[in-house]
C-alpha distance (Angstrom), angle and dihedral (degrees) to the residues before:
residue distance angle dihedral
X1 . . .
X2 3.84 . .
X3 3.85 116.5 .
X4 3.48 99.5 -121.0
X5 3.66 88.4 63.4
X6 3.82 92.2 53.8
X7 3.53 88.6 52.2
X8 3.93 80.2 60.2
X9 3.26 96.2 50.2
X10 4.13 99.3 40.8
X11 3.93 88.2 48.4
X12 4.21 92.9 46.6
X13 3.74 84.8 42.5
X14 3.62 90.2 57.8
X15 3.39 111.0 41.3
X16 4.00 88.1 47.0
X17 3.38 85.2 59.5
X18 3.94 94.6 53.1
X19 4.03 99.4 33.9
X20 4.08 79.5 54.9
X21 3.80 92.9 60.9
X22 3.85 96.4 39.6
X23 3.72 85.3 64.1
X24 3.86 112.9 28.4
X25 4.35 90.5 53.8
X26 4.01 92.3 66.0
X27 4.31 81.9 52.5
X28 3.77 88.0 47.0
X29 3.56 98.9 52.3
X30 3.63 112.3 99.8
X31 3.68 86.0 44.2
X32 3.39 90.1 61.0
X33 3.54 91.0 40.6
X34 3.92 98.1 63.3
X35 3.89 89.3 35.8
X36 4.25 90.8 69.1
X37 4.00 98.6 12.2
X38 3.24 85.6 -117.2
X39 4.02 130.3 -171.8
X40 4.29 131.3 -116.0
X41 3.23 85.0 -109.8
X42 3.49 99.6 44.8
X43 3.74 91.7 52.5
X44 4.46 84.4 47.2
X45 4.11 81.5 54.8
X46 4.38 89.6 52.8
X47 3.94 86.4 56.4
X48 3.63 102.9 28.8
X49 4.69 94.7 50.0
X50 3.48 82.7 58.8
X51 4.00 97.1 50.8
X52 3.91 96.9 39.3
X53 3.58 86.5 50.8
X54 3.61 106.8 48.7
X55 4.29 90.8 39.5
X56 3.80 87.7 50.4
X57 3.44 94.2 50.2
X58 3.49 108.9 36.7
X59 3.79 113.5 82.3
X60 4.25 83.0 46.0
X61 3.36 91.2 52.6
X62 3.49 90.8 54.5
X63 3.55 90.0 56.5
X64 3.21 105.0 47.9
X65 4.06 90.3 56.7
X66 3.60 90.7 58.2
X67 3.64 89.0 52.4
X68 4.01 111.5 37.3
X69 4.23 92.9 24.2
X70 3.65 133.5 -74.0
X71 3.82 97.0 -120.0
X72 3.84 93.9 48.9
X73 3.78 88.5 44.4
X74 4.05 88.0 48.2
X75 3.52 91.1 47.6
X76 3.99 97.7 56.7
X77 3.91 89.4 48.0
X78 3.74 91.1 55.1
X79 4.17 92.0 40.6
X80 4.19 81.8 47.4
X81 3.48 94.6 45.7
X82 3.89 94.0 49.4
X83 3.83 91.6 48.2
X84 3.36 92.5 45.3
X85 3.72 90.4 55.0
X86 3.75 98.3 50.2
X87 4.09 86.1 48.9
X88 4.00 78.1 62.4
X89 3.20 103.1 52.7
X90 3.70 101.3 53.1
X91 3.63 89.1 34.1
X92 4.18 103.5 147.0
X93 4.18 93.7 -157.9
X94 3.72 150.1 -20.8
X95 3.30 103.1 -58.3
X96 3.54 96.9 45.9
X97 3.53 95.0 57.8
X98 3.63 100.7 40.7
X99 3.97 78.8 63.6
X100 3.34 100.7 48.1
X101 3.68 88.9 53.5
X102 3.62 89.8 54.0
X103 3.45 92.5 53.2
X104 4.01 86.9 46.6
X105 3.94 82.5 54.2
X106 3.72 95.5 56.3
X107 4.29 89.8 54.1
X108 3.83 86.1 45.1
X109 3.63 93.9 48.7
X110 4.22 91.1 53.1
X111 3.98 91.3 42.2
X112 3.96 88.8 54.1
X113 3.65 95.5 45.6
X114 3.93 90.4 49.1
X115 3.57 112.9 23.8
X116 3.90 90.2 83.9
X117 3.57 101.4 43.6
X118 4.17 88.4 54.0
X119 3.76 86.9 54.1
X120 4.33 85.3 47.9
X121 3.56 90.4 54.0
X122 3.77 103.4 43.3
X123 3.69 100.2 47.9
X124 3.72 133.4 55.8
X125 4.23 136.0 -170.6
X126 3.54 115.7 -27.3
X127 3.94 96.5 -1.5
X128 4.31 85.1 59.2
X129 3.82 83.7 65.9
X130 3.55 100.6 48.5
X131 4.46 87.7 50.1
X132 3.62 93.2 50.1
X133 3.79 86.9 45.1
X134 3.72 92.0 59.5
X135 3.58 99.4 31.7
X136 4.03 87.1 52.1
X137 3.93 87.6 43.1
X138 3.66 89.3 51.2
X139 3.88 101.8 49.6
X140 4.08 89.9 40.4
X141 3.64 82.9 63.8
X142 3.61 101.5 42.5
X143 3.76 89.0 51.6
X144 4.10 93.5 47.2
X145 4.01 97.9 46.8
X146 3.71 99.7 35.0
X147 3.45 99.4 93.9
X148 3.86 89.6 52.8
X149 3.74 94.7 49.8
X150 3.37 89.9 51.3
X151 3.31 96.8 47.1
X152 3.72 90.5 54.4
X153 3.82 99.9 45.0
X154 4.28 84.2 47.1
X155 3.39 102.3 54.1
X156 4.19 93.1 28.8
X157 3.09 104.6 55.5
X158 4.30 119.7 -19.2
X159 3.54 142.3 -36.8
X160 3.55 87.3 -126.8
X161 3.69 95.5 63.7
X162 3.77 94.4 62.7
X163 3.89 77.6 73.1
X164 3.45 101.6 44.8
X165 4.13 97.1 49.7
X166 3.75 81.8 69.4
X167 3.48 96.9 65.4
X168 3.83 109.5 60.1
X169 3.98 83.1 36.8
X170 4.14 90.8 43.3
X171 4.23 79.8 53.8
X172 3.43 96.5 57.4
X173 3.67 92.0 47.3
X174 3.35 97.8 57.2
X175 4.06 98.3 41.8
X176 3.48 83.7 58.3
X177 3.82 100.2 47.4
X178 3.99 85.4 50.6
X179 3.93 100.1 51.6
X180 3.84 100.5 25.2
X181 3.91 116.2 35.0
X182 3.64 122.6 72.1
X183 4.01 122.8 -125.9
X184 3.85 120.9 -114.9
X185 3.78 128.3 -175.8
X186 3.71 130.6 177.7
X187 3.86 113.4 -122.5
X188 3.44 95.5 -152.3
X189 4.04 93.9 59.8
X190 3.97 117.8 137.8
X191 3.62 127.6 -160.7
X192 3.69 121.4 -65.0
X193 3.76 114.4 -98.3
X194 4.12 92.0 -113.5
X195 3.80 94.7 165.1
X196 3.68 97.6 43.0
X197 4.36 83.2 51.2
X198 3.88 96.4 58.1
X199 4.00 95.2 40.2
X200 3.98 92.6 48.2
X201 3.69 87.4 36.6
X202 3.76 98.4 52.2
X203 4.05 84.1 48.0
X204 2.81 96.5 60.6
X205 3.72 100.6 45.4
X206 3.91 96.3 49.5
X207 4.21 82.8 50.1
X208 3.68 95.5 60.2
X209 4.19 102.5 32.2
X210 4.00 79.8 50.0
X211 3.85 90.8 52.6
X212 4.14 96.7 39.5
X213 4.16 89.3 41.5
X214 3.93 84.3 48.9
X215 4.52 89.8 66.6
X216 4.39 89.8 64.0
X217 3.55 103.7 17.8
X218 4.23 105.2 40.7
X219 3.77 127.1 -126.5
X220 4.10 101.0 -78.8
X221 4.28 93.9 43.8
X222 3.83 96.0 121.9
X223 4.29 81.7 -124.3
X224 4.44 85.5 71.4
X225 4.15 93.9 30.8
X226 3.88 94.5 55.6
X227 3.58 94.9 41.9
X228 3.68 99.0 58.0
X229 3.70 92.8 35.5
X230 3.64 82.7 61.4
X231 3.74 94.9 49.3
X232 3.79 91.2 50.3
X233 4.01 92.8 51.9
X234 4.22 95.5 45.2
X235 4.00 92.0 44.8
X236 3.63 89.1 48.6
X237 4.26 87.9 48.1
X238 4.04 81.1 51.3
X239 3.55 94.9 54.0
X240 3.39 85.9 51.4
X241 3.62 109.5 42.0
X242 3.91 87.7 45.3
X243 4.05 84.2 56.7
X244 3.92 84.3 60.7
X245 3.50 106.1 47.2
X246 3.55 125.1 97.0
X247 3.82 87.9 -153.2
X248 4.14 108.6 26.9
X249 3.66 120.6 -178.0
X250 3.93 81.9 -123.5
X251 3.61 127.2 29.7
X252 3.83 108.4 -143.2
X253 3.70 82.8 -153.7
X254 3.59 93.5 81.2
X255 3.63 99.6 64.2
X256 3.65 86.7 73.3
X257 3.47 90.2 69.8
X258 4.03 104.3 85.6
X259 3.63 100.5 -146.7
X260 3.68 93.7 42.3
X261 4.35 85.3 53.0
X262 3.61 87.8 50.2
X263 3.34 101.0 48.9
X264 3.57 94.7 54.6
X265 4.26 88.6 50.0
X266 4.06 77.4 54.1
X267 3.86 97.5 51.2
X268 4.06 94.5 40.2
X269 3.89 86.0 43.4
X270 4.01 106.2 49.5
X271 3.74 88.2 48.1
X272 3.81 91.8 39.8
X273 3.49 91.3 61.4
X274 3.99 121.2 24.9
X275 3.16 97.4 19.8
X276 3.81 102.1 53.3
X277 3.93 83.3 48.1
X278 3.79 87.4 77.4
X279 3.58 106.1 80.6
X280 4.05 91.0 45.3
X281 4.02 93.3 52.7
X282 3.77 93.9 45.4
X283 3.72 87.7 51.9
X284 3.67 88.4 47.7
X285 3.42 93.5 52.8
X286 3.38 110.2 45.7
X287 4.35 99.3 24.7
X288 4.04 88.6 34.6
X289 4.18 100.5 38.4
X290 3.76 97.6 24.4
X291 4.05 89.6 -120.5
X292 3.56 119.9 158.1
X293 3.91 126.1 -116.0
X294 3.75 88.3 -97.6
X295 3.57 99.4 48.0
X296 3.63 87.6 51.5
X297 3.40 94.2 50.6
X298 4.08 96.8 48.3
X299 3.64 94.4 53.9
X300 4.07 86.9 47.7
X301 4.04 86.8 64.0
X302 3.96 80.0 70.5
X303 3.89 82.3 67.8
X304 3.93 100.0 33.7
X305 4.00 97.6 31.3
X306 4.05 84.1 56.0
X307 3.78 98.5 46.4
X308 3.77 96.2 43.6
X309 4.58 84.6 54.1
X310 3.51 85.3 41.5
X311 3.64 97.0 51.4
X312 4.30 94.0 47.5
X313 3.97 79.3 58.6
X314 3.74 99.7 51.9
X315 3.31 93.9 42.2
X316 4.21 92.4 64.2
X317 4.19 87.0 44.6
X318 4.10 92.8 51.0
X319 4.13 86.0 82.6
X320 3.92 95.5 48.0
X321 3.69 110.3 27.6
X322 4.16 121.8 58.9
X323 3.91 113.7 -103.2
X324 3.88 92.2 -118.9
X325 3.91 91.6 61.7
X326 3.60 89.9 54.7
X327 3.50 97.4 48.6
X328 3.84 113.4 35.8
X329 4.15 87.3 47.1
X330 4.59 89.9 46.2
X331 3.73 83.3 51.5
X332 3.80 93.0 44.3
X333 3.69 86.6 54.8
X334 3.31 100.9 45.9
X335 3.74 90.1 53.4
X336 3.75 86.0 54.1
X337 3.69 94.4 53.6
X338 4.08 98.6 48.2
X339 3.70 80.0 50.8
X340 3.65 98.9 49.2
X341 3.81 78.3 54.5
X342 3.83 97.2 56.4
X343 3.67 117.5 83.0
X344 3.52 104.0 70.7
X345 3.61 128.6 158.8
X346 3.76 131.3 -162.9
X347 3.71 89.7 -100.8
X348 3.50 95.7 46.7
X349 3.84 117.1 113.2
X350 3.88 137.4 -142.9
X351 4.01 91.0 -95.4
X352 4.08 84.4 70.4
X353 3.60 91.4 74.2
X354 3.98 95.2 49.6
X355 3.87 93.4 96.1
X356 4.03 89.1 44.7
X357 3.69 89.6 49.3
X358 3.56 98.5 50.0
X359 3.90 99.7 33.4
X360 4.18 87.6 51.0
X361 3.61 97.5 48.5
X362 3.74 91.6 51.3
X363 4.08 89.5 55.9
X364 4.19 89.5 47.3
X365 4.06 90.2 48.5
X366 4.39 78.2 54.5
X367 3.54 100.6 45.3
X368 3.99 98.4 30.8
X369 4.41 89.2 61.1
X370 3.85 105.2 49.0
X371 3.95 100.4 28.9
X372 4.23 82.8 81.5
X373 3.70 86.0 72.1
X374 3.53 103.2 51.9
X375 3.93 93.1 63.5
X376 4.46 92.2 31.7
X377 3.40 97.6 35.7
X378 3.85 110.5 50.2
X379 3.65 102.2 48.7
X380 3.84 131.8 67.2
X381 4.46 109.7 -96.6
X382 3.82 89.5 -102.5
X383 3.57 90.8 66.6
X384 3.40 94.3 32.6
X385 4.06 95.5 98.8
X386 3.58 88.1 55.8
X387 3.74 104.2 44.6
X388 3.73 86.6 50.2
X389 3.51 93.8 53.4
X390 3.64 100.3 44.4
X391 3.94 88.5 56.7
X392 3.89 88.5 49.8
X393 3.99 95.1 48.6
X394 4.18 93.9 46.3
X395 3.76 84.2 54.1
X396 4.19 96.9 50.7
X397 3.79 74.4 45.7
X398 3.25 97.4 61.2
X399 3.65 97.8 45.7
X400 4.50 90.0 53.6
X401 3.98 84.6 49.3
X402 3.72 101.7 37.8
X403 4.10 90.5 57.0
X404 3.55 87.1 39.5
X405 3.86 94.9 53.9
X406 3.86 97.1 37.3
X407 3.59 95.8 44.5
X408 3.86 88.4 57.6
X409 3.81 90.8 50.2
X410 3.86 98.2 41.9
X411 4.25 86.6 46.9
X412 4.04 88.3 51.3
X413 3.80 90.8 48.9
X414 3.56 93.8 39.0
X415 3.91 88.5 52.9
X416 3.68 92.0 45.7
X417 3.73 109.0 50.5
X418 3.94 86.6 43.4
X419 3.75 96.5 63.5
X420 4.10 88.3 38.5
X421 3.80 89.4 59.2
X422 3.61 97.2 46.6
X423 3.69 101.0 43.8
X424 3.74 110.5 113.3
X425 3.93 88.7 26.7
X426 3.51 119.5 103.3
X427 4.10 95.1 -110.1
X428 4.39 74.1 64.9
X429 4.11 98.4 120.1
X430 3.47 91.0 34.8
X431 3.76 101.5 48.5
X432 4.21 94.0 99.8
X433 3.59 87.1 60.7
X434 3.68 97.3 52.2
X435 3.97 86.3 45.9
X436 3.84 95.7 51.5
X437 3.70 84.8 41.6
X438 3.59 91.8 56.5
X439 3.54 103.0 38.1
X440 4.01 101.6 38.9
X441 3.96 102.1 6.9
X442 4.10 98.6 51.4
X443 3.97 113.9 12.2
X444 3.77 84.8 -179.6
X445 4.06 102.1 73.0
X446 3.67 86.2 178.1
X447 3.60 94.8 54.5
X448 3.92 91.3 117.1
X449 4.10 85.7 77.7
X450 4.06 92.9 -102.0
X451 3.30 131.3 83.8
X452 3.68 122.9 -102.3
X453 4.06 88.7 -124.2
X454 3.84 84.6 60.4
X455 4.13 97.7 47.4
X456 4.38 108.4 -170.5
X457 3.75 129.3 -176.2
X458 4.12 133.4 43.5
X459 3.93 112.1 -8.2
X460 3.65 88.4 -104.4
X461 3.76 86.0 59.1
X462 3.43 80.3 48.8
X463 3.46 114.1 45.4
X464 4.16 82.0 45.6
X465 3.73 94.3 59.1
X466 4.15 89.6 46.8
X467 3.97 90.3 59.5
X468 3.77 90.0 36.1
X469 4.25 79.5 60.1
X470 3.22 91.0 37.8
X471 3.94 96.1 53.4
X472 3.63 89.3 32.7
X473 4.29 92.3 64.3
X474 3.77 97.4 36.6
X475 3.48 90.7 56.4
X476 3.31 92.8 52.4
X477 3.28 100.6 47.3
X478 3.59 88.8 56.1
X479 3.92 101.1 53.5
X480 4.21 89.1 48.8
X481 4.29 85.0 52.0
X482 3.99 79.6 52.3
X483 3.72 93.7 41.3
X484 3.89 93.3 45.4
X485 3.96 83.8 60.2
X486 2.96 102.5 53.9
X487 3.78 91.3 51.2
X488 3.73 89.9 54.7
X489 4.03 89.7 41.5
X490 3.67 91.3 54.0
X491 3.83 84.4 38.7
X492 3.98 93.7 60.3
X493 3.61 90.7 43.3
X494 3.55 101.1 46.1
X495 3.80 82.4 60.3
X496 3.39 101.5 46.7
X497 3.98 93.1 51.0
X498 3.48 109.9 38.0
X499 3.82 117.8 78.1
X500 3.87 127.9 174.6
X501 4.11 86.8 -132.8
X502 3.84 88.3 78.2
X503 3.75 100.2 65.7
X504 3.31 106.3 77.0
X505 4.46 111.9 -153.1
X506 3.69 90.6 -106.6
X507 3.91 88.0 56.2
X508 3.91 93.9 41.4
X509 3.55 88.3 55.1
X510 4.09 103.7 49.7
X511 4.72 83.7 40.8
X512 4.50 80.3 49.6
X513 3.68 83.2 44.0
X514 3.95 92.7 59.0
X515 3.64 95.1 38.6
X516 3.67 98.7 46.5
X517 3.78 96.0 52.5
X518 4.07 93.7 50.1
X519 3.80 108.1 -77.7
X520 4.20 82.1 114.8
X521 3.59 75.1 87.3
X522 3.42 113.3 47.0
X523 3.74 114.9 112.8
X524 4.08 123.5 -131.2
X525 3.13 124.7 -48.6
X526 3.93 99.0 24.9
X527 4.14 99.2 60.8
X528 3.65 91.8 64.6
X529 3.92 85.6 50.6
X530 4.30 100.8 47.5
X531 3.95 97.5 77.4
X532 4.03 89.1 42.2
X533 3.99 89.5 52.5
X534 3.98 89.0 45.7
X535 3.72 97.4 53.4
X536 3.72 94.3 38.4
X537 4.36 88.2 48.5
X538 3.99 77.7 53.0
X539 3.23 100.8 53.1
X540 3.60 112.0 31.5
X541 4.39 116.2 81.7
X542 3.92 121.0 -116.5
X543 3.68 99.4 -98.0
């Protein structure tokens, strides 16, 4: 078999691998939950390592392929990614695997940044199409039937093992990276941004511990005010060390482009809302409802199986219908279906959130296709790389922050309605402790082995697990009211900012380019990244 196609298959191999584990963790969560006793925010920190990680890292990573080799760079993601994987499946407690995801993050973060630039290189004219085709038909489907596979491995065999599967399959990826895909480099590669990393990347980090410490310890403990003092003072030193660099990491200059502004409220927005929904609904479904992990993760396919059909429809309409009336009407809809899911009462059942499931993967599959050509598409192919991976980092940032933030609200709510319902009762002077308790001391409220819509034991017992429901669905009520803003926020704004006028043809045509030959179905982050890794495979020699 020619090389080029084992490039295709090392890079598809790959990225199945990692798309896989960005899905099946949210399923495994109460499992690993009751397995280490672990806190909310503990379970936040499982989600959010992996996002800081993989945002901070990202646009460096990118970098640092163009300069040392894409295949080498490739290779160390993958070996990361592996290792990291095996470090989370024999993970003894919290924060061992909150690390080991963070090390998973880093490999993630090179294997995004390259993965789409090997597949540039390899492949020319007609042959480019049919590699993006597979590549976007592969990572559709790893997106759609993740949940369900790891549902299955969860509740069949371990959580752990939906770890250790990547490693004999991380393996073969990288022995065939090594002996079968060629290197590329561009010549024209400048330092990597180091100073600009650690100030955005220490941001970032006091943002989100600021916004998971806030759920225990309450916004004015010096533990949340330090924090996000800090993240104020080293975002304004990256403003400001980006202003001095004669090659930043990100060019302020962009955001004076309207479309490219937009599409970064898009990318932050979309993940801020429906996606950082995901770890609260699996926990309401299988903590809440009692459901198991594969339950959960068949009813999610209502979610994934309509945003992947969705998506294969937008894709077509990107080349005859304007950006903005894509994106302002997906996020519209996907407001309407995180609404459709609020409302819940403690005797509501999973088959309430059917419409919200459906309705809110239809707006994702709308904003998910077009939102690559508001960072590719609007800037000249020199700063294409960059623009593309700006747009993907300010969505993993929106994920770490929209868990953060929602967690804090759903944890205050949670808190509140449980000491409402058992005032007057006589667990009344100690219902703060079983609020913290079930809040930060046991994020699994089902951890007894029954669901908390199906109470057992004394009355106390009972009348406990009734305002653990109780707080349980008000609080999440609340967060999807706040996520269904946001959606119509970044909506408005999205409307507002993006205007057809500022894609030039030449643009139009390389953004077409990626959609027509299967990057309509790439899931986030690796849309914003197809143009980037076709202009870059354009311009950079065979070496």
């Amino acid at each position: 078999m020619d090389r080029k196609w084992w490039t295709l298959v090392a890079v598809c191999v790959g990225i199945f691998m990692l798309l896989l584990d960005l899905t099946i963790v949210n399923v495994a969560l109460p499992d690993i939950a009751r397995d280490f006793h672990a806190t909310l925010p503990d379970l936040q920190w499982v989600i959010d390592a992996y996002a800081l990680t993989l945002a901070a890292l990202l646009l460096t990573s990118g970098s640092l392929a163009d300069l040392l080799g894409r295949r080498k760079v490739f290779a160390v993601g993958i070996a990361a990614f592996t290792m990291g994987s095996l470090l989370c499946g024999t993970s003894t407690g919290p924060l061992f695997i909150i690390l080991a995801r963070a090390f998973q993050g880093i490999g993630g973060a090179v294997m995004f940044a390259t993965s789409l630039a090997l597949l540039a290189h390899a492949f020319r004219g007609r042959e480019r199409g049919v590699a993006f085709g597979v590549y976007g038909a592969v990572t559709g489907i790893a997106v759609a039937v993740g949940p369900v596979l790891g549902g299955v491995i969860t509740s069949g065999i371990s959580w752990r093992w939906i770890f250790f599967v990547n490693i004999p399959i991380g393996m073969g990826a990288l022995a065939i990276t090594l002996l079968k895909v060629d290197e590329s480099r561009n010549p024209e590669a400048g330092r990597t941004d180091w100073i600009g990393f650690l100030s955005f990347s220490g941001a970032l980090a006091a943002l989100v511990y600021g916004l998971i410490e806030s759920t225990t310890k309450g916004w004015g403990s010096l533990g949340v005010v330090v924090p996000l003092a800090s993240f104020a003072a080293l975002l304004a030193a990256f403003v400001v060390v980006e202003q001095l660099q004669s090659r930043p990491m990100f060019d302020f200059g962009l955001l004076r482009i309207p479309t490219f502004t937009g599409g970064l409220v898009a990318a932050f927005g979309i993940n801020s809302s429906v996606f950082a929904l995901f770890t609260y609904l699996v926990l309401y479904l299988q903590d809440a409802l009692g459901l198991s992990a594969v339950a959960t993760g068949v009813r999610f396919l209502l979610l994934t199986g309509a945003t992947f059909l969705t998506a294969a429809v937008a894709g077509r309409l990107t080349s005859r219908v304007p950006i903005k009336w894509l994106i302002g009407p997906g996020f519209v809809v996907s407001g309407v279906g995180t609404l459709l899911m609020a409302g819940l009462a403690p005797s509501s059942s999973w088959t309430h959130l059917i419409p919200g499931f459906v309705v809110a993967g239809v707006g994702i599959g709308l904003v998910n296709v077009p939102l690559a050509s508001t960072a590719v598409g609007v800037v000249e192919p020199a700063r294409a790389g960059m623009a593309s991976g700006i747009n993907s980092t300010l969505r993993q940032v929106g994920t770490a922050t929209g868990i953060a933030l929602l967690g804090s609200l759903f944890s205050a709510r949670v808190r509140a309605t449980v000491v409402s319902s058992l005032a007057g009762t006589p667990l009344a002077r100690s219902a703060s402790g079983v609020a913290d308790q079930l809040t930060g001391g046991s994020a699994s409220l089902g951890s007894s082995g029954s669901s908390l819509a199906a109470p057992t034991g004394s009355p106390l017992q009972r009348l406990v697990g009734h305002a653990a429901l109780a707080g349980f669905v008000h609080g999440l009520n609340e967060i999807l009211w706040v996520a269904t803003i946001v959606a119509f926020t970044a909506g408005a704004l999205s409307f507002v900012l993006i205007r057809q006028r500022d894609f030039s043809a030449a643009h139009r045509g390389v953004a077409d380019e990626v959609l027509e030959a299967g990057g309509d179905l790439l899931p986030e982050p690796l849309q914003a990244s197809a143009g980037a890794g076709l202009r870059g495979a354009a311009s950079t020699p065979s070496l």
